[in-house]
C-alpha positions as CSV (number, residue, x, y, z in Angstrom):
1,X,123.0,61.6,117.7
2,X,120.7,63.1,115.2
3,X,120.6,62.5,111.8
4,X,120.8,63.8,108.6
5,X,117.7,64.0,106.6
6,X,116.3,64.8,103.5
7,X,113.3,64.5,101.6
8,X,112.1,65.1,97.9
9,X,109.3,66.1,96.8
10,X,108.5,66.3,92.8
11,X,106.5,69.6,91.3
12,X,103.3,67.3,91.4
13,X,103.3,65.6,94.9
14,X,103.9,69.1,96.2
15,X,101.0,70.7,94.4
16,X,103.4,73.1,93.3
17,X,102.3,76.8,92.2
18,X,104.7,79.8,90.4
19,X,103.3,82.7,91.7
20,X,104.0,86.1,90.4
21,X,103.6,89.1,92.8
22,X,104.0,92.8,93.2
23,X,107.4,93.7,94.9
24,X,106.5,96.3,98.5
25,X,108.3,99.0,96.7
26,X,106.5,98.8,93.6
27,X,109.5,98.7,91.1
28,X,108.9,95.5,89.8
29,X,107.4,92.1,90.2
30,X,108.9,89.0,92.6
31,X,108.5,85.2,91.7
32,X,107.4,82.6,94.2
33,X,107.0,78.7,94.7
34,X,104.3,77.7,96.7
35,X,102.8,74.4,97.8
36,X,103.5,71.1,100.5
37,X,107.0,71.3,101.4
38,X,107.0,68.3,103.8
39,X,104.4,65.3,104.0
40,X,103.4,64.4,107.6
41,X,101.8,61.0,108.7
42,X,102.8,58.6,105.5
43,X,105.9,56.6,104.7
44,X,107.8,57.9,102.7
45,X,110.4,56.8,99.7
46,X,113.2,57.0,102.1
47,X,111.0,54.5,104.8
48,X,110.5,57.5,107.7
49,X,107.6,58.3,108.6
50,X,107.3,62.2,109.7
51,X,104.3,62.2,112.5
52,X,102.0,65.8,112.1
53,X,102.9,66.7,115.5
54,X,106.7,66.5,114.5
55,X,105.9,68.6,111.5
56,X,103.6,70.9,113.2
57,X,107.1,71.5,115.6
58,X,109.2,72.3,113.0
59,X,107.1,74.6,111.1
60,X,106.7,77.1,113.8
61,X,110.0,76.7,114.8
62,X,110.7,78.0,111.3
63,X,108.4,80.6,111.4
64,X,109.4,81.9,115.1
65,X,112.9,82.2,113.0
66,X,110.9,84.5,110.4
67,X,109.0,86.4,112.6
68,X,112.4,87.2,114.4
69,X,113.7,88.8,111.5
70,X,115.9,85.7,110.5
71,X,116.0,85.3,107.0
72,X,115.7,81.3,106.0
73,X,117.5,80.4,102.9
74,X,117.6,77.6,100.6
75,X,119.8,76.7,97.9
76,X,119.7,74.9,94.2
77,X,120.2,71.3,95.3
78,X,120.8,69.5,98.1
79,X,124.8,69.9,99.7
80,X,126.2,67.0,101.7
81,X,125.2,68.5,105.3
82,X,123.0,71.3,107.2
83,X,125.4,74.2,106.0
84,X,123.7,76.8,104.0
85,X,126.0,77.8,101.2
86,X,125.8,81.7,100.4
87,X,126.9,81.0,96.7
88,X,124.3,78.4,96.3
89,X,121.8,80.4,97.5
90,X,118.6,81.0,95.3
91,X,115.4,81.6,97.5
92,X,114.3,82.6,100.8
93,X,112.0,80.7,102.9
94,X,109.0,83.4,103.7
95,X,105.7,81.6,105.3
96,X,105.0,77.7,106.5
97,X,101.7,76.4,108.0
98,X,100.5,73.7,108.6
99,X,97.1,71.6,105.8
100,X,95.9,68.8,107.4
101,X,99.2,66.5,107.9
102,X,101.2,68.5,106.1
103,X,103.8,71.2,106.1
104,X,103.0,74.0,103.5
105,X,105.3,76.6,102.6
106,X,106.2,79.6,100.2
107,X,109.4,80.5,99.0
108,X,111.2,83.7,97.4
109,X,113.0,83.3,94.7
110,X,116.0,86.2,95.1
111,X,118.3,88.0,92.2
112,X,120.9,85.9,92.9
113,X,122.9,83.8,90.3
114,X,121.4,80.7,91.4
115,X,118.3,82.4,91.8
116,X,118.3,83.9,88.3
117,X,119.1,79.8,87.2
118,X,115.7,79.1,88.8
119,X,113.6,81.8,87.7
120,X,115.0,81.4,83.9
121,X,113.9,77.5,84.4
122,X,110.8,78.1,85.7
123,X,109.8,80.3,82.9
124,X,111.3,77.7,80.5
125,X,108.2,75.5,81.5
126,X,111.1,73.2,83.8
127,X,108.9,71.4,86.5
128,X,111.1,71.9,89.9
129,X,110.2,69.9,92.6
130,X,111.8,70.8,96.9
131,X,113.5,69.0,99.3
132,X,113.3,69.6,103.3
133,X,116.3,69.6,105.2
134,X,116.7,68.8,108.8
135,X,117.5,66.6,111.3
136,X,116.4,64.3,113.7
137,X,116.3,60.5,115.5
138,X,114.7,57.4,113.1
139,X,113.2,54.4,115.4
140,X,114.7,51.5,113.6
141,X,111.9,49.2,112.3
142,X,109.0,51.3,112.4
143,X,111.0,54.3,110.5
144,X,109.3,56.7,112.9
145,X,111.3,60.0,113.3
146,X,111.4,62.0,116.7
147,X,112.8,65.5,117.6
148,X,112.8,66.4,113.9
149,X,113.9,70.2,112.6
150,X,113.5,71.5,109.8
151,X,116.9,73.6,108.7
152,X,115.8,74.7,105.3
153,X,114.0,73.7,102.1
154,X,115.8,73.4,98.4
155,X,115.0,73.9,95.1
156,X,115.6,70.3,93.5
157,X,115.0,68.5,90.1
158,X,112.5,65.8,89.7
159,X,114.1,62.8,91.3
160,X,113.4,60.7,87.9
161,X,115.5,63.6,86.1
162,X,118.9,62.4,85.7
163,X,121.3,64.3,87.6
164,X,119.2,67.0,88.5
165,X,118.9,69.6,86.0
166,X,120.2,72.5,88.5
167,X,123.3,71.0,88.9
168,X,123.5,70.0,84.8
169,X,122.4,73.4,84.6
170,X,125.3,75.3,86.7
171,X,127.9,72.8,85.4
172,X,126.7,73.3,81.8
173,X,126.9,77.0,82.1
174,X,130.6,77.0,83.4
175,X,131.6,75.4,80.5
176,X,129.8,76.7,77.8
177,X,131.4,79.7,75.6
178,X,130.7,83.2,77.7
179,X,129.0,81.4,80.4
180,X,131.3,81.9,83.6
181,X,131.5,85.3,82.2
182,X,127.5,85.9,82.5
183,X,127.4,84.3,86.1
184,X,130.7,86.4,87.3
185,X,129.0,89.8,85.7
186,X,125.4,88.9,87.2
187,X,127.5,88.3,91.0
188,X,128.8,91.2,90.7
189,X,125.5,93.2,89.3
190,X,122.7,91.5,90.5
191,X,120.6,94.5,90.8
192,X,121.4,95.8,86.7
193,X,118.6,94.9,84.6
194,X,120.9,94.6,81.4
195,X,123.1,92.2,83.1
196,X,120.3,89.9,84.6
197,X,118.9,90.2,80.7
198,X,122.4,88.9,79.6
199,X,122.3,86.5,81.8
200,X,118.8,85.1,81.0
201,X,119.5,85.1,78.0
202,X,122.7,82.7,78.4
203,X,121.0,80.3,80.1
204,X,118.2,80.1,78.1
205,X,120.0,79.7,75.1
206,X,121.9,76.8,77.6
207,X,118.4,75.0,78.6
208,X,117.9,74.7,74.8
209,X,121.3,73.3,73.9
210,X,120.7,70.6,76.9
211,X,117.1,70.0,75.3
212,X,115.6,70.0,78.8
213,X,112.0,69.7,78.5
């Protein structure tokens, strides 16, 4: 039976880059994360190693899933299983290839509550790592992992970060005064420009009040 995996990556060992692009309508700009979003051929913090052939499968199996016109979502933190939860939902997976060992990737981040949480962090000078999602077998011992695939890849906190500054984040902006009111009104308006101002500035009011740096 397959298995559950996960792996983190922090904003440094995935080389991380924000990149800001022009949208294809030319109404505005879109905000990407680019860089390594799985390491091939190492042991890793978790003791599985990812052989480059394994990752060399899962990437095009990914992008066979693009180039079908599948769209590949990821979500703010990791959930318990392979399920990809529509309201957690805060980019979109658009390009992988393979660097050497590694699985490179770029990622869309979309005007979507969560997303909006991400974007508003990133410009807040928060570091955000990612985190592959997938399954597949581990050889006991050697940590070696066979018919691996890769379901998605998250947004995550720095692992050193305690309890992830998403989630703190979300939590934080339930329960502050106005706060399920700015998420509720930016579900329901994604695509208003004075509600998605609203709600940035909510949560960047709520980044200060948690003094995440």
């Amino acid at each position: 039976m397959a298995l559950y995996l996960k792996e983190n990556l922090t904003y440094d060992a995935a080389r991380m880059e924000v990149l800001t692009e022009d949208s294809h309508d030319g109404k505005g700009k879109n905000l990407y994360m680019k860089g390594i979003f799985i390491q091939g051929g190492v042991k890793n913090h978790n003791e599985r190693v990812y052989p480059v052939q394994e990752i060399g499968k899962a990437v095009s199996q990914i992008m066979e899933q693009i180039k079908g016109g599948y769209s590949v979502l990821g979500e703010v933190d990791h959930p318990d299983d392979l399920k990809i939860n529509l309201d957690r939902v805060s980019h979109m997976i658009t390009d992988m290839w393979m660097d050497g060992p590694n699985g490179f990737g770029k990622l869309k981040i979309l005007p979507t509550p969560m997303g909006k949480l991400v974007e508003t962090m990133l410009e807040s000078g928060v570091k955000l790592g990612v985190s592959s999602r997938g399954s597949g077998n581990v050889s006991e011992g050697s940590g070696q992992v066979s018919d691996f695939e890769i379901v998605t890849v998250d947004v995550v906190a720095q692992p050193s970060a305690p309890n992830a500054y998403p989630t703190a984040i979300y939590e934080g902006l339930m329960n502050m005064r106005g706060g399920a009111k700015a998420f509720e009104i930016a579900r329901e308006a994604s695509a208003d420009q004075k509600v998605q101002k609203y709600l940035r500035e909510q949560v960047t009011r709520l980044i200060k009040d948690l003094k995440i740096k």
